[in-house]
C-alpha positions as CSV (number, residue, x, y, z in Angstrom):
1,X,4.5,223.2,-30.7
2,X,1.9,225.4,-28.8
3,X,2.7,228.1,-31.1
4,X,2.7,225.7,-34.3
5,X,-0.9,224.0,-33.5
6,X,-2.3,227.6,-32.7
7,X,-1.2,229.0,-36.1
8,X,-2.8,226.2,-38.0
9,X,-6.0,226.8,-36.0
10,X,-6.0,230.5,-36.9
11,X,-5.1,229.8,-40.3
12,X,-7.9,227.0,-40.6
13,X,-11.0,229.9,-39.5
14,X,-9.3,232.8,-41.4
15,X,-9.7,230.7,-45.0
16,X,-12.9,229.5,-44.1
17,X,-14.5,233.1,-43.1
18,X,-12.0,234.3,-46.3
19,X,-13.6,231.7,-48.1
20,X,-17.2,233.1,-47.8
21,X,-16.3,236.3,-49.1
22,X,-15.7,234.5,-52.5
23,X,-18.0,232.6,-53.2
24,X,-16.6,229.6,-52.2
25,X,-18.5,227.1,-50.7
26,X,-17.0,224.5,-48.1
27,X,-18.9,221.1,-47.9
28,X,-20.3,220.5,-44.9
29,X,-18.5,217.8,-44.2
30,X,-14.7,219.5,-44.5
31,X,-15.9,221.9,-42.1
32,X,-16.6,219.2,-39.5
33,X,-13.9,216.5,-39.9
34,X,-11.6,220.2,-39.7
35,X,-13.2,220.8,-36.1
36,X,-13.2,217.8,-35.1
37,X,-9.2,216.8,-35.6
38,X,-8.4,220.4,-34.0
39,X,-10.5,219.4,-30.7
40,X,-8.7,216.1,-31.3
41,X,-5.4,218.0,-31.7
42,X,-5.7,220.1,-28.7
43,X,-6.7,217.9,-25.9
44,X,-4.1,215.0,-26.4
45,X,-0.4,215.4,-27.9
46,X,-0.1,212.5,-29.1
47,X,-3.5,213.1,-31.8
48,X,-1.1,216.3,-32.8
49,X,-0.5,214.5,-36.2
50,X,-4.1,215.3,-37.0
51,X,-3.3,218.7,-37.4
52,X,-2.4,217.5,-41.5
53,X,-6.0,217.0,-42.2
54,X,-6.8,221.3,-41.1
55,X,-3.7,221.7,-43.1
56,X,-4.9,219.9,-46.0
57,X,-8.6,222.1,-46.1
58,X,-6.4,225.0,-45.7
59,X,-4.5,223.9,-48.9
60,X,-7.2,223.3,-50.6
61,X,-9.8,226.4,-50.3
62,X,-6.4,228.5,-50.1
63,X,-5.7,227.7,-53.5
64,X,-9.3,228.0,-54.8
65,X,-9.1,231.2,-53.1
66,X,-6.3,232.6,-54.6
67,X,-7.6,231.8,-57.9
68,X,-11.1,233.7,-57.5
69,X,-9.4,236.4,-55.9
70,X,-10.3,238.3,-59.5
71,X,-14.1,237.8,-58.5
72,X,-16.3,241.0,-57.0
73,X,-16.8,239.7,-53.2
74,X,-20.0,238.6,-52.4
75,X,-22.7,241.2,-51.0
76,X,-22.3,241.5,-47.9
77,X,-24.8,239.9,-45.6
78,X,-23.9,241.8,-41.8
79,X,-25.8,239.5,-39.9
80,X,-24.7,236.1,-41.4
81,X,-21.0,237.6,-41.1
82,X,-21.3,239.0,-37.8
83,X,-22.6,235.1,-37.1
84,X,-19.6,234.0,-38.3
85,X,-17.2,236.1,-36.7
86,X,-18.7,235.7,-33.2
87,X,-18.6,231.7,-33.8
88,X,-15.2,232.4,-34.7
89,X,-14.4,234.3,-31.8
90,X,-16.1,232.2,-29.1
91,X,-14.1,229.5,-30.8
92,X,-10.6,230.7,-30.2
93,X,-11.4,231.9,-26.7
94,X,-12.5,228.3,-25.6
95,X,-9.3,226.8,-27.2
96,X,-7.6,229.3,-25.3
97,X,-8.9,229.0,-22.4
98,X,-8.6,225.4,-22.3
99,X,-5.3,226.0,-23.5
100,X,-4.0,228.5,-20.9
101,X,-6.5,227.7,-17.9
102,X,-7.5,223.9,-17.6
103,X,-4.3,222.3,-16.7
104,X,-4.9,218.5,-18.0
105,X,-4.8,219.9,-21.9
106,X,-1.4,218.6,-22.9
107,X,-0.2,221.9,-24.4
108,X,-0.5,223.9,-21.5
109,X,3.2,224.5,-21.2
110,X,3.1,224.7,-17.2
111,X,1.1,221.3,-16.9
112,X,2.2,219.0,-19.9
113,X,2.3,216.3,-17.7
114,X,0.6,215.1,-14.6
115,X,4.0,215.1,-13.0
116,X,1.8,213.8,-9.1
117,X,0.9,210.3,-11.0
118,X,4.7,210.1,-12.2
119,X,7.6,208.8,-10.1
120,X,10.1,212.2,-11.0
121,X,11.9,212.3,-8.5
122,X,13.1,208.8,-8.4
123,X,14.1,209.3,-11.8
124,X,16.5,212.4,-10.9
125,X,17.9,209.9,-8.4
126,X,18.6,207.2,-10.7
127,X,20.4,210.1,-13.1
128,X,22.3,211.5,-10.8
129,X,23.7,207.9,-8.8
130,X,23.8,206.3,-12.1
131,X,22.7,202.6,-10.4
132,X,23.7,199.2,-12.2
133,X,21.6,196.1,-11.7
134,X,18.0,195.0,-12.6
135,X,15.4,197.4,-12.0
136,X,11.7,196.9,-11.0
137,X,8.9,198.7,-12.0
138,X,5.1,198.7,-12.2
139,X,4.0,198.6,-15.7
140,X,1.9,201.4,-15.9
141,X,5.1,203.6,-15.4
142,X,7.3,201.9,-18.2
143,X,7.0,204.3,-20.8
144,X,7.9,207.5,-18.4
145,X,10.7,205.7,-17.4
146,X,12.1,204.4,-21.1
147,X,11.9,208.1,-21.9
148,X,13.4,209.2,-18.8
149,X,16.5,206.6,-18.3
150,X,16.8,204.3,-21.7
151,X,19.4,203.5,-22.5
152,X,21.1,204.3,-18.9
153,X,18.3,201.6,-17.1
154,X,16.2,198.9,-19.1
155,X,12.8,198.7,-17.3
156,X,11.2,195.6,-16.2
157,X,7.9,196.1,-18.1
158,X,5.2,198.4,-19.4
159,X,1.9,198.3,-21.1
160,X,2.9,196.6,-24.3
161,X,1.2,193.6,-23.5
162,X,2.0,192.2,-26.9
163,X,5.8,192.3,-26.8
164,X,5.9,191.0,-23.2
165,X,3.9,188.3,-22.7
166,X,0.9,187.7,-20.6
167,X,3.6,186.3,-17.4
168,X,5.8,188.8,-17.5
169,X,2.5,191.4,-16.9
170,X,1.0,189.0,-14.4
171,X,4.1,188.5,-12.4
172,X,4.6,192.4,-12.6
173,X,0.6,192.8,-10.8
174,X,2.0,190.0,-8.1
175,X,5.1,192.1,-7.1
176,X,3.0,195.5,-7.1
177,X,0.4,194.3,-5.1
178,X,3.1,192.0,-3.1
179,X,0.5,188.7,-3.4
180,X,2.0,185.6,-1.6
181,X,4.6,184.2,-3.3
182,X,6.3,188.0,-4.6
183,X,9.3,187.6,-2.9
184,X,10.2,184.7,-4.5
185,X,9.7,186.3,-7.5
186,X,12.1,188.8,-6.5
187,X,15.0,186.6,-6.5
188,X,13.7,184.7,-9.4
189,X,14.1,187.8,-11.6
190,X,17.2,188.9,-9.6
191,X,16.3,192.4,-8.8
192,X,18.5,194.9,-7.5
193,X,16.3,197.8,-7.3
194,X,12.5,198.2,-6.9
195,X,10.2,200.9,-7.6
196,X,7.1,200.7,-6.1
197,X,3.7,202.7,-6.6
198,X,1.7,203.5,-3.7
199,X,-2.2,202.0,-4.5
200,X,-3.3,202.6,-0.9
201,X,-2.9,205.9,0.2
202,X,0.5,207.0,1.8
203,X,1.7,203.3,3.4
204,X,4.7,202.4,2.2
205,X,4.4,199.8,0.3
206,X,6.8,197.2,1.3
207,X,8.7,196.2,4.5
208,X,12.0,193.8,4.3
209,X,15.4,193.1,6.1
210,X,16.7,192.2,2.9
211,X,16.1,195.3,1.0
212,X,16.7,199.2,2.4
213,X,14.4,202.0,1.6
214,X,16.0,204.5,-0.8
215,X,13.4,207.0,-1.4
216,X,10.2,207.4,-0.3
217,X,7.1,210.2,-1.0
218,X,3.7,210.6,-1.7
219,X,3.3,208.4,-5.0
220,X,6.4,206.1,-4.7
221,X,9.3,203.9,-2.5
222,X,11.9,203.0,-4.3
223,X,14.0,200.1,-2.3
224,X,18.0,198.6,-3.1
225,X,18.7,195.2,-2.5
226,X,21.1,194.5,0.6
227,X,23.7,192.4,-0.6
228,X,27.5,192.3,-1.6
229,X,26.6,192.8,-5.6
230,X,24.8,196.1,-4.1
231,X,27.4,197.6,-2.0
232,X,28.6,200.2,-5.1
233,X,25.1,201.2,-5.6
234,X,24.7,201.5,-1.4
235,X,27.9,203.8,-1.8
236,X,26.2,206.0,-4.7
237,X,23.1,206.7,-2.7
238,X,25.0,207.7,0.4
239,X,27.3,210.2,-1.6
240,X,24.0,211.3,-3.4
241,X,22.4,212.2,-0.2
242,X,25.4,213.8,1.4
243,X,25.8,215.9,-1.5
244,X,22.3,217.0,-0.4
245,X,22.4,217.0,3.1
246,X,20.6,214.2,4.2
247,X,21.3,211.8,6.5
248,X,21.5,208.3,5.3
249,X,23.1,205.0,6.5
250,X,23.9,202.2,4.1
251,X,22.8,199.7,6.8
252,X,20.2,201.3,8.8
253,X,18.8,203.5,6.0
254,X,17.2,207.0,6.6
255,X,17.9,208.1,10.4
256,X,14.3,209.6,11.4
257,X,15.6,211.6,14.6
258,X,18.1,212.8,12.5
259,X,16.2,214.7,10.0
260,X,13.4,216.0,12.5
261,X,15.9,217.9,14.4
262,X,16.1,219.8,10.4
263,X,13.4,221.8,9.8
264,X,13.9,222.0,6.6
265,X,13.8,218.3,6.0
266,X,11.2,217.7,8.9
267,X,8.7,219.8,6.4
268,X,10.0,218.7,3.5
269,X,9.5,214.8,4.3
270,X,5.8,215.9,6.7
271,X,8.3,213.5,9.7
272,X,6.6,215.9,12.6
């Protein structure tokens, strides 16, 4: 993709200089719908289907200039050119410098996503154990985690207000922010796991002798419900974490003493 979107971009200022040299004259207005849908293009994926307006102009001179290519070249006029060349230039070092340097551009290939606002590793989790049950999960997440886990996991919610309903999103906001009443809501929808955001810094988010803490880091907790319909999921995430060398009860949870004496997983987990 990175290499497709800049190819069009080059393409787009080669016919337009190359266009010049003919005698062809772009309207004013091609020129700036075309720089506009590249900018467009460039800072969000998902405006990458703009890229067929660029395409189009290119199309278009293109083929006009093919067919004047019969016609003497203009006269040169250095400074005008020289103009255009340096616009051109200055042009495809700030794309590519937002490209390659400013990390929020989507097509940065290092930094396509903002992986810190994303639960990621409680999606490797749920992959690898392979949980059954109803999942929770804050709304604003939904789409990361339908492309992540569908069809594996249905999610509970996300932003499509529309297809949802205005309780489902309002019960969602009650269970995030754990107003009175959430628990209830809980069993209401029958949950089995929860994943929870963190909105206030690095407390976790949710304390119960009915449900045992999973996972926990900076951004998210993610929490299995203690009862006998859970007990195969209970056995996954203990085999997961012994696989991995961490020490994990199914009744008591994650044994603090027992990971600071690792160093390894005292700095990995910040537990000194």
């Amino acid at each position: 993709m990175k290499g497709l979107v800049s190819g069009i971009i080059a393409c787009f200022l080669t016919v337009l200089i190359g266009s010049y040299t003919r005698r062809i004259r772009w309207s004013i207005g091609d020129i700036l719908i075309g720089l506009l849908t590249i900018y467009l293009a460039i800072t969000a994926a998902r405006f990458a289907w703009l890229l067929f307006v660029p395409v189009l102009l290119i199309v278009k001179y293109g083929t006009i200039y093919v067919e004047n290519r019969g016609l003497p070249e203009r006269p040169r006029v250095t400074t005008f050119i020289s103009f255009i060349m340096v616009g051109a230039g200055v042009i495809i070092a700030c794309l590519y410098w937002m490209n390659e340097c400013y990390t929020r551009i989507p097509y940065n290939l290092k930094h396509e996503i903002q992986i810190e606002n994303y639960p990621d590793v409680p999606v490797r989790i749920l992959k690898a154990t392979n949980l059954s049950g109803r999942l929770y999960n804050p709304s604003g997440w939904g789409g990361y985690l339908i492309y992540h886990l569908y069809p594996r996991y249905k999610v509970f919610v996300d932003t499509r207000t529309y297809l949802h309903g205005e309780t489902i999103l309002v019960n969602s906001m009650l269970i995030q922010y754990q107003y009175p009443g959430f628990e209830r809501l809980l069993e209401t929808y029958g949950f089995d796991i929860l994943l929870f955001k963190k909105m206030f810094g690095d407390r976790r988010p949710f304390y119960s002798a009915d449900w045992i803490l999973i996972f926990e880091n900076v951004n998210s907790a993610m929490y299995v419900k203690k009862n006998k319909r859970n007990k195969t999921n209970l056995k996954k995430i203990v085999k997961y974490y012994k696989e991995n060398n961490v020490p994990f009860d199914p009744k008591k949870g994650f044994d603090l003493e027992e990971l600071r004496k690792d160093d390894h997983l005292s700095e990995l987990y910040r537990l000194r």
